[in-house]
N, C-alpha and C positions, 0 to 999 in steps of 0.2 A: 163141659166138665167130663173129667174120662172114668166110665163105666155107666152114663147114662146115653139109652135108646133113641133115636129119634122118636118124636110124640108123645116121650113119657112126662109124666107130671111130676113138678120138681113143687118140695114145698118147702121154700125158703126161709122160713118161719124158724128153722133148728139153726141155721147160722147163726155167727154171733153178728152181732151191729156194727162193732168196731172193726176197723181195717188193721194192717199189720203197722204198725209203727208209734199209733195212737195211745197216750194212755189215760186207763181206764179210772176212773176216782173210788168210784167206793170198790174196788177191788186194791187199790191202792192204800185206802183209808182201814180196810179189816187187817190189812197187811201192818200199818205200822202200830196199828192197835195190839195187835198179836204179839209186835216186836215191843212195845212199849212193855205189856203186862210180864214178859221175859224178863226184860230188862229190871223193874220194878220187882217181880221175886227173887230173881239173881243177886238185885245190892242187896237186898232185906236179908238174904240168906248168909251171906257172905258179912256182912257190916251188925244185923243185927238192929237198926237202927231203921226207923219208919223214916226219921225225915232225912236220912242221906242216901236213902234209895228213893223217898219223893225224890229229891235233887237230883242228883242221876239220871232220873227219868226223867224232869222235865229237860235237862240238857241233852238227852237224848233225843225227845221228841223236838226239839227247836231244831239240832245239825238233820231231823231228817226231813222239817219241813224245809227248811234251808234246801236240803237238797233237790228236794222235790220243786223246789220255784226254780232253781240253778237249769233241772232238766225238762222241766216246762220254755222255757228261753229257750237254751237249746233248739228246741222240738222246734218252736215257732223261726226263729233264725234261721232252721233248715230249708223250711218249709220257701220263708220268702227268699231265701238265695235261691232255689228250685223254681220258682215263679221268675224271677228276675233273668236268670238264664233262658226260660223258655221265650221271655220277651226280647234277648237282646238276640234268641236266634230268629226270630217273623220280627224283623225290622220291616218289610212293605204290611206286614197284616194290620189293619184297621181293625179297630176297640167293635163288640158287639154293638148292632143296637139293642137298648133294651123298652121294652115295651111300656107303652107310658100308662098312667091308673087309666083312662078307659077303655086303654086296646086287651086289658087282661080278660075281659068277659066280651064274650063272642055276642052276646044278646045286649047288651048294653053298645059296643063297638058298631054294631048293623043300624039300630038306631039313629045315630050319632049321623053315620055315613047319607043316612037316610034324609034327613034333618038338616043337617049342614055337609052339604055333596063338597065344599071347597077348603074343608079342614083336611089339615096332613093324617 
């Protein structure tokens, strides 16, 4: 990172979690809340009428969960087209191996080796 020292102490703890592209729910959720109760004084102001600015407003909130599932897809369609490409470029790479339930634990795994010397 530029403007830190070598051997200074970084505390990563002020970052946020999410990476760039990701999004975030309940930052998403206060957002259409906010836009809802807009939306909801705006008919009411305008019309007069509680229940055509209820109505309003839930058609509102429906086109922006709507949207919000439309740009969740998206996100996730990006995501495996970018995995997919990265596979079709390491055509000779071979899949990890992944670690079976009792190579996870180092004390359990020594065991095991100990015990039965002729297991994989």
């Amino acid at each position: 990172m530029a403007g830190r020292g070598m051997g200074e102490t970084v505390d990563d703890r002020t970052w946020p979690r999410r990476s760039v592209g990701q999004m975030y729910f309940p930052q998403f959720l206060v957002g259409m809340v906010a836009t809802l109760l807009v939306i909801l004084g705006w008919t009411f102001a305008s019309t007069g009428s509680i229940w055509q600015a209820l109505g309003w407003t839930v058609l509102a909130a429906v086109v922006l969960q709507a949207g919000y599932f439309a740009l969740v897809l998206w996100l996730l369609h990006g995501e495996t087209r970018v995995t997919d490409e990265a596979k079709s470029g390491d055509g000779a790479a071979s899949p990890a191996k992944l670690p079976g339930p009792f190579e996870r634990d180092g004390i359990i795994q020594a065991l095991l080796s100990r015990l039965f010397p002729r297991l994989p």
